[in-house]
C-alpha positions as CSV (number, residue, x, y, z in Angstrom):
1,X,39.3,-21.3,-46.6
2,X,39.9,-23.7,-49.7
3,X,36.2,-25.2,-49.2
4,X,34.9,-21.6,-49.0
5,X,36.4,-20.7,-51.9
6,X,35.3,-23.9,-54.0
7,X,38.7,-25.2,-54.5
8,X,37.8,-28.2,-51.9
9,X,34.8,-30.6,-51.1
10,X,34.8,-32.9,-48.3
11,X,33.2,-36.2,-48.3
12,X,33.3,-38.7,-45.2
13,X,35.8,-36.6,-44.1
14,X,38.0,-37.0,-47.1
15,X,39.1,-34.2,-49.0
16,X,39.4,-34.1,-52.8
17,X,40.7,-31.1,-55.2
18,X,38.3,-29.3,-57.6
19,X,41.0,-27.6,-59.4
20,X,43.2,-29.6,-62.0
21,X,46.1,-30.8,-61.0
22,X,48.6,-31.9,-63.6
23,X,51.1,-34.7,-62.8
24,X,55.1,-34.8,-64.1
25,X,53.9,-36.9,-66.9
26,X,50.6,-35.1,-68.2
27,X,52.7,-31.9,-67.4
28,X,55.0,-32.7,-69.6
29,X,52.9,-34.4,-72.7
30,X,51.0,-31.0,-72.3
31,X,54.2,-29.1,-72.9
32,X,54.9,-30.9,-75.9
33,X,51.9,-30.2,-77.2
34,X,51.6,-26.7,-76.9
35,X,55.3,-26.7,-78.5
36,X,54.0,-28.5,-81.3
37,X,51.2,-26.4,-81.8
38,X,53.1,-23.3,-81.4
39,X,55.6,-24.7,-84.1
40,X,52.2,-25.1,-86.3
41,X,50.8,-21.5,-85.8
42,X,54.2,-19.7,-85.6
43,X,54.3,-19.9,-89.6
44,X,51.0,-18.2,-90.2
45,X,51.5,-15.5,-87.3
46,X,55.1,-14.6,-88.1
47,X,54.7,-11.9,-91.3
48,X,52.4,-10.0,-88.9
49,X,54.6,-10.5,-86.3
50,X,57.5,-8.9,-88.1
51,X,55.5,-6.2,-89.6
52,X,54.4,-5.1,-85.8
53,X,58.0,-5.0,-85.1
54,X,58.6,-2.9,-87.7
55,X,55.5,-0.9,-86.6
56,X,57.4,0.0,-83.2
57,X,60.0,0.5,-85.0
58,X,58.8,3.2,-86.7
59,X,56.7,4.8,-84.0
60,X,60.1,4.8,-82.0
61,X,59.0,2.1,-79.5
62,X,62.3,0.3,-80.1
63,X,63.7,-0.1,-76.4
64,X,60.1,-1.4,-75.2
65,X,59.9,-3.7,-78.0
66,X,60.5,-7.0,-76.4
67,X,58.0,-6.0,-73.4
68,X,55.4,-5.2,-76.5
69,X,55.3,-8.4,-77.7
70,X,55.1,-10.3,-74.7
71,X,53.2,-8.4,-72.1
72,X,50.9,-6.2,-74.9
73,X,50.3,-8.7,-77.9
74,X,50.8,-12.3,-76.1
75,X,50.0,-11.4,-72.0
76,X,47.5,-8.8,-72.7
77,X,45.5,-8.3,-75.8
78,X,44.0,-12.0,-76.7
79,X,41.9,-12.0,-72.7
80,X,40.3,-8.8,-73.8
81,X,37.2,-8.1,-76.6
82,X,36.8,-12.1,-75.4
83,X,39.5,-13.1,-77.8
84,X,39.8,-16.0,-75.3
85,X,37.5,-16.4,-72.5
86,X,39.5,-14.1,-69.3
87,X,41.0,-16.1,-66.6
88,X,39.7,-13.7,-64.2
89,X,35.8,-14.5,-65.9
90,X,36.3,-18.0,-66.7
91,X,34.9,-19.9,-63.4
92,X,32.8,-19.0,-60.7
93,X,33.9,-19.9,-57.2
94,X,31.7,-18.5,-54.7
95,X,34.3,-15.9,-52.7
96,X,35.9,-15.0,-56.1
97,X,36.1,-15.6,-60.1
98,X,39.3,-16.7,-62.3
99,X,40.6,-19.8,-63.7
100,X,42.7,-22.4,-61.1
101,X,44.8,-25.1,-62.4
102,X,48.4,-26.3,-60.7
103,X,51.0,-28.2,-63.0
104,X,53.5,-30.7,-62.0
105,X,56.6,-28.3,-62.1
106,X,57.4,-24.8,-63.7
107,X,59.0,-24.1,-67.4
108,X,62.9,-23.7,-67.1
109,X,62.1,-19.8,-67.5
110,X,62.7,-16.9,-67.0
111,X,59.7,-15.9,-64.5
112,X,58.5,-13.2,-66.7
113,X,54.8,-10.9,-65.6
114,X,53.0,-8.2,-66.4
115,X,52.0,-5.5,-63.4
116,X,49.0,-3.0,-64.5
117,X,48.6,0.2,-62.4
118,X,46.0,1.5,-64.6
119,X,46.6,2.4,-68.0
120,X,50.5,1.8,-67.4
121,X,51.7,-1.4,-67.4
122,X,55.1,-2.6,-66.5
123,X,57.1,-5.9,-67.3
124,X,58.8,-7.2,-64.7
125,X,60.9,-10.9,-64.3
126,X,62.1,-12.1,-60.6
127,X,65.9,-10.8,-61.7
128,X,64.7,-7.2,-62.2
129,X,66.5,-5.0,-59.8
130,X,64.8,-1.8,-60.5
131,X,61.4,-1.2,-59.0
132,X,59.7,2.6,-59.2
133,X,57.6,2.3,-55.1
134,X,53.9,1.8,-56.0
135,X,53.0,5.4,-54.6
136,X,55.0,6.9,-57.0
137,X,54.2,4.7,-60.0
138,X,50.1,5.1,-58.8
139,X,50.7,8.9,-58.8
140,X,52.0,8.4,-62.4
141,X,49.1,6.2,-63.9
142,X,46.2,8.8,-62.3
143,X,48.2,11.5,-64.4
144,X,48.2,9.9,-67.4
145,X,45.1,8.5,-67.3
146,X,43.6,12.0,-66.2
147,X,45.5,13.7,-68.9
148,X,44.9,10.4,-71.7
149,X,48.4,9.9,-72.4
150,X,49.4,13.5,-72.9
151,X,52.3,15.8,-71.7
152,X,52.6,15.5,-67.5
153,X,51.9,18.3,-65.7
154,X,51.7,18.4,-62.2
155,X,54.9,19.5,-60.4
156,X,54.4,16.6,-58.0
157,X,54.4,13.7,-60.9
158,X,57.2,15.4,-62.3
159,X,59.2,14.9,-59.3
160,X,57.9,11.6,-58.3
161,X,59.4,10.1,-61.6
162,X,62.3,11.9,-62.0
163,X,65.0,9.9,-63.6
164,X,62.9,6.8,-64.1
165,X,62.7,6.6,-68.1
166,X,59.2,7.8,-67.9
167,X,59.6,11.3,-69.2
168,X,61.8,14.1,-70.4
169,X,63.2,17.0,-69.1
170,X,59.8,18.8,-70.5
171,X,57.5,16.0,-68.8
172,X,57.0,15.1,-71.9
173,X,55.7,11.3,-71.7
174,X,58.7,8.7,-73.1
175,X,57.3,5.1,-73.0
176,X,55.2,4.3,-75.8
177,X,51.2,5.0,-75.9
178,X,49.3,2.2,-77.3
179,X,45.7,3.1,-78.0
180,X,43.7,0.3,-78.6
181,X,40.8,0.1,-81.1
182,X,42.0,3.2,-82.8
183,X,42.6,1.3,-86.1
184,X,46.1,2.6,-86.7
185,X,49.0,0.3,-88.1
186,X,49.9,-0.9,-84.7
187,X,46.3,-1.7,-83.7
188,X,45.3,-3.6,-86.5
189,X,48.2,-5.8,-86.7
190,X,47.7,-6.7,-82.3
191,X,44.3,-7.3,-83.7
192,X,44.9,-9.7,-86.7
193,X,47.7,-12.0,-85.0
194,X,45.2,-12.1,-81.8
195,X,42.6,-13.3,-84.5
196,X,44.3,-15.7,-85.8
197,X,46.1,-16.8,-82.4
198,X,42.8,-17.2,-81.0
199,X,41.1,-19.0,-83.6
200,X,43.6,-21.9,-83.9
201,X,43.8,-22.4,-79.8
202,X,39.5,-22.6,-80.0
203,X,39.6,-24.7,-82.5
204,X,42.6,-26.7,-80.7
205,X,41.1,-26.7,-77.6
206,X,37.3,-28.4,-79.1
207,X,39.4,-32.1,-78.5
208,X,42.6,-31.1,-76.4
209,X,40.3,-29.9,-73.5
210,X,38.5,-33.2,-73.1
211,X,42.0,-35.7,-74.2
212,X,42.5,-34.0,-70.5
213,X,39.3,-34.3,-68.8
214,X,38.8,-30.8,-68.4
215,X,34.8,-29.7,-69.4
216,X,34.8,-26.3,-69.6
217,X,35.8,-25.1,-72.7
218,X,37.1,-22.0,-71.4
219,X,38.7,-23.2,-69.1
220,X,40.7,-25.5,-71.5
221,X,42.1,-22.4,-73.6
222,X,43.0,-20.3,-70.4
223,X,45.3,-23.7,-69.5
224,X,46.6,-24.5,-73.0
225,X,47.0,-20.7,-74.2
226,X,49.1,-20.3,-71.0
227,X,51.7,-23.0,-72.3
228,X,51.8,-21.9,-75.7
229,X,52.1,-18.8,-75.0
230,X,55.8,-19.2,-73.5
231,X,56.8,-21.4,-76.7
232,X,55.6,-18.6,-79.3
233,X,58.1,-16.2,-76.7
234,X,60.7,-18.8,-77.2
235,X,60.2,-18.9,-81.1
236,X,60.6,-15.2,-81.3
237,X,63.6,-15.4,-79.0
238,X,65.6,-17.8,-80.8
239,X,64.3,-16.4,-84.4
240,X,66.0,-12.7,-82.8
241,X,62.7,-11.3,-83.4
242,X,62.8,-10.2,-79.9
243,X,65.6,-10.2,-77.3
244,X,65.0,-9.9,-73.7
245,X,66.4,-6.2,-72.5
246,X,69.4,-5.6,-70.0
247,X,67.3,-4.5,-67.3
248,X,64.9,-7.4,-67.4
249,X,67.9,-10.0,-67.0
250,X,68.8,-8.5,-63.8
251,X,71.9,-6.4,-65.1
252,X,73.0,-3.0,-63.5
253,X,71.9,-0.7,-66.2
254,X,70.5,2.5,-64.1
255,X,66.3,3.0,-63.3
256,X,66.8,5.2,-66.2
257,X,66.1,2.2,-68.0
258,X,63.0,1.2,-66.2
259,X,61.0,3.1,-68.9
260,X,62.4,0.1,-71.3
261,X,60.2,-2.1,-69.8
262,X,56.6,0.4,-69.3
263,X,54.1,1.4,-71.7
264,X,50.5,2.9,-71.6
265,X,47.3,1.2,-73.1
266,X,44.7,4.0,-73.5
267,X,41.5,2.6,-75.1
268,X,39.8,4.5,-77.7
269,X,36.6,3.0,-77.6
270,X,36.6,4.2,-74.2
271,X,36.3,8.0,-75.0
């Protein structure tokens, strides 16, 4: 199955990798490298940074703030409009198309994701003890994306998300809607921090992707963007920019709060 999928070649019947693989050493000179560079960029990102906090702020997006920043601006918005080159477009490998690399050991991290059922996205870690079922939270992405982000109506989705944090006692939607490419406050800032983000890690990339034998260029920025990207949520962290929210560390808050950690991307260039 590996040699279908391009991820193996056999020669004299010895096998040898075609993905990287990153030893303890070169795992951890990489790491220090994306830290430095994330202590270079941080600087020049971190007005805009603040400003899009505020942004939510004012738009009332508060309790989903944290899950914003991470799994919206840093997890989400810089692989689309070809910011940086997509990790699912990045390679081909015969069965299937995405970027592959394996490092010597993982970050001393929370294991923090993103899960997209359409336009609704949820952020999740491995201590999150709240989970909506995937019928119900399906049903609730074809509404909103039938009804782009307005009030819920079927009596169904009503009752399938009942209690949940994703709407009011008038199905009225709770989580924020983000609609990208609409120009608003909000939009623009995503758009200028990604800009700039993506800029510096091409640039970056030019040398750092052949210091570590790896030719593609995009394939470079997937990998290096990937470690960076968890220093820049450590910056913001320890700065108190963000702070990670009670449901997401695994404490028992109530599925009410489950809506702390969703929001909707709706894209305006779309309609």
């Amino acid at each position: 199955m590996l040699e279908v999928g391009d991820l193996l070649m056999c020669n004299n019947e010895h096998y040898t990798t075609k993905m990287h693989i990153f030893g303890k050493s070169e795992t951890q000179q990489i790491r220090r490298q994306s830290k430095d560079f994330a202590d270079s960029i941080f600087p020049k990102i971190e007005p805009k940074i603040r400003r899009l906090v505020g942004a939510f702020d004012e738009a009332r997006y508060s309790q989903q703030t944290y899950s914003l920043i991470f799994s919206y601006l840093l997890d989400n918005y810089i692989w689309e409009d070809e910011f940086l080159s997509s990790p699912r477009s990045c390679e081909n490998h015969g069965t299937w198309s995405g970027a592959y690399w394996a490092m010597f050991e993982s970050r001393n991290h929370d294991k923090i994701g993103t899960n997209g059922y359409g336009p609704v996205k949820q952020n999740w870690t491995d201590n999150l003890g709240y989970w909506m079922s995937m019928p119900k939270i399906m049903t609730f992405a074809r509404e909103v994306a039938a009804n782009s982000g307005k009030r819920i109506e079927k009596q169904e989705v009503i009752d399938a998300v009942a209690g949940w944090g994703l709407t009011d006692e008038n199905s009225n939607i709770l989580i924020p809607v983000i609609y990208r490419n609409n120009n608003d406050k909000i939009d623009l800032l995503c758009r200028d921090i990604t800009t700039d983000l993506s800029h510096a890690v091409k640039k970056h990339c030019i040398s750092w992707g052949k210091a570590h034998n790896i030719a593609s260029q995009q394939l470079s920025q997937v990998i290096f963007y990937h470690e960076v990207m968890w220093d820049l949520l450590d910056i913001l962290e320890s700065k108190g920019i963000i702070s990670m929210p009670a449901i997401l560390k695994g404490e028992e808050v109530g599925k009410e709060h489950f809506g702390d950690i969703c929001f909707i991307v709706l894209d305006s260039a779309a309609e």
